[in-house]
Each structure stands twice: as C-alpha cells, then as structure tokens.
KOLTI-834450 format. One record per residue (C-alpha): residue in one letter; x, y, z. Coordinates in steps of 0.02 Angstrom, whole numbers, always signed. Layout:
N
   res        X        Y        Z
     a        X        Y        Z
...
***
This chain:
90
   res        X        Y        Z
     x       +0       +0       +0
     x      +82     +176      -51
     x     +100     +284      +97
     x      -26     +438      +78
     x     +143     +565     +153
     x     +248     +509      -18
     x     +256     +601     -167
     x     +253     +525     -356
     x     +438     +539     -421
     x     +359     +707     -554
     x     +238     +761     -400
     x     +386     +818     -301
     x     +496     +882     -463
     x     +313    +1022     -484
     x     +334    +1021     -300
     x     +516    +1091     -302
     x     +454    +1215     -428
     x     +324    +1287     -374
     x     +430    +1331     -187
     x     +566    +1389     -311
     x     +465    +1506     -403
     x     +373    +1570     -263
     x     +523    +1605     -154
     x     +569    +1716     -304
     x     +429    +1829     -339
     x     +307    +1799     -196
     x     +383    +1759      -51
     x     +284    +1906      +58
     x     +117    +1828       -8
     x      -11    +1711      +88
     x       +1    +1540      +32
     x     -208    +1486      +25
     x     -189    +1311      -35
     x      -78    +1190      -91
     x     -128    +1010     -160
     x     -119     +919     -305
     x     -259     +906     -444
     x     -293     +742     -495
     x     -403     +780     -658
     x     -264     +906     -736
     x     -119     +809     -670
     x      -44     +998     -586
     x      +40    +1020     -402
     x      -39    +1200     -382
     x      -21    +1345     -235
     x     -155    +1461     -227
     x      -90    +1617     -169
     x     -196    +1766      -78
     x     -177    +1872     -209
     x     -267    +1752     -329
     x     -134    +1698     -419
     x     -106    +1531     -443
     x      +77    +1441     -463
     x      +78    +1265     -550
     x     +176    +1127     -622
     x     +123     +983     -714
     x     +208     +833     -702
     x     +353     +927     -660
     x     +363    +1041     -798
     x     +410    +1211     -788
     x     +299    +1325     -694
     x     +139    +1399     -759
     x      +58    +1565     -663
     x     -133    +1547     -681
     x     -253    +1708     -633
     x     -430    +1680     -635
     x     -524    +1826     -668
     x     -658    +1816     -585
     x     -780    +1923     -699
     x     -785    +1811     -852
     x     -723    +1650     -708
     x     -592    +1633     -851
     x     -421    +1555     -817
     x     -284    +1628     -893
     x     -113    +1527     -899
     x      +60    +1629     -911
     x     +235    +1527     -964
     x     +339    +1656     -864
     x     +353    +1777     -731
     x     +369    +1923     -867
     x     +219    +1886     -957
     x     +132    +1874     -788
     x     +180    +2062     -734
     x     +150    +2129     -926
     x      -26    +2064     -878
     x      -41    +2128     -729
     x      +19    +2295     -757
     x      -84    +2305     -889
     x     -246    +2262     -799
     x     -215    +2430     -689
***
C-alpha cells in the first residue's frame, strides 16, 4: 500500500518548482492552498492574491489568474508575461 505522506517521483519535481518560483517573486504573499489536482495532473499553490503557481508533471511553472468576472483562467509561461498582464490590468 503507497503511503498517503509520499510524493510520485514528477509530483515532487512540480513540487520543487512551485517553492522555487514562489520564493522568487512571492515570497511576502499568503500561501491559501496547496494540493495536487488529480483531473489536470498539476501540483498547484493558490496564493492570496489570486494567483495561482503550478507545475504539471514537473514541468516548468505555469502562473494561472482567474479573473473572476468572465471566471476565465488565464495561464502565463513566465514571470514576465505574468507582470505585462498585470500591469496592464491597472
């Protein structure tokens, strides 16, 4: 029987990722949540500011903001495309 405390060998890889890029650009922010989503196959952590850090299957980092007007997700490859957005919503 797997032990429900261990991490899938790509589960931890998203893992390490997602700490990574939040100790870089968020590291003041309220972490909300933090699982793993078994339909899309992401390790996600919701942060306060409704943005949303996630890796699937250990791939690089995706930011995700859901606005919550339209309840649209929008997905961002990088950090810079992420603030263009934002700054641009303001």
């Amino acid at each position: 029987m797997k032990n429900q405390n261990s991490l899938a060998y790509l589960e931890a890889k998203g893992k390490s990722k997602i700490w990574n890029a939040y100790a870089d650009h968020f590291a003041s922010e309220e972490i909300v949540e933090e699982g793993f989503n078994v339909n899309s196959g992401y390790v996600y952590m919701a942060l306060e500011n409704g943005i949303t850090i996630a890796s699937a299957f250990g791939q690089d980092v995706e930011y995700i903001v859901n606005d919550f007007e339209t309840d649209e997700e929008k997905f961002f490859d990088s950090f810079e495309e992420l603030e263009t957005y934002l700054t641009n919503q303001n």
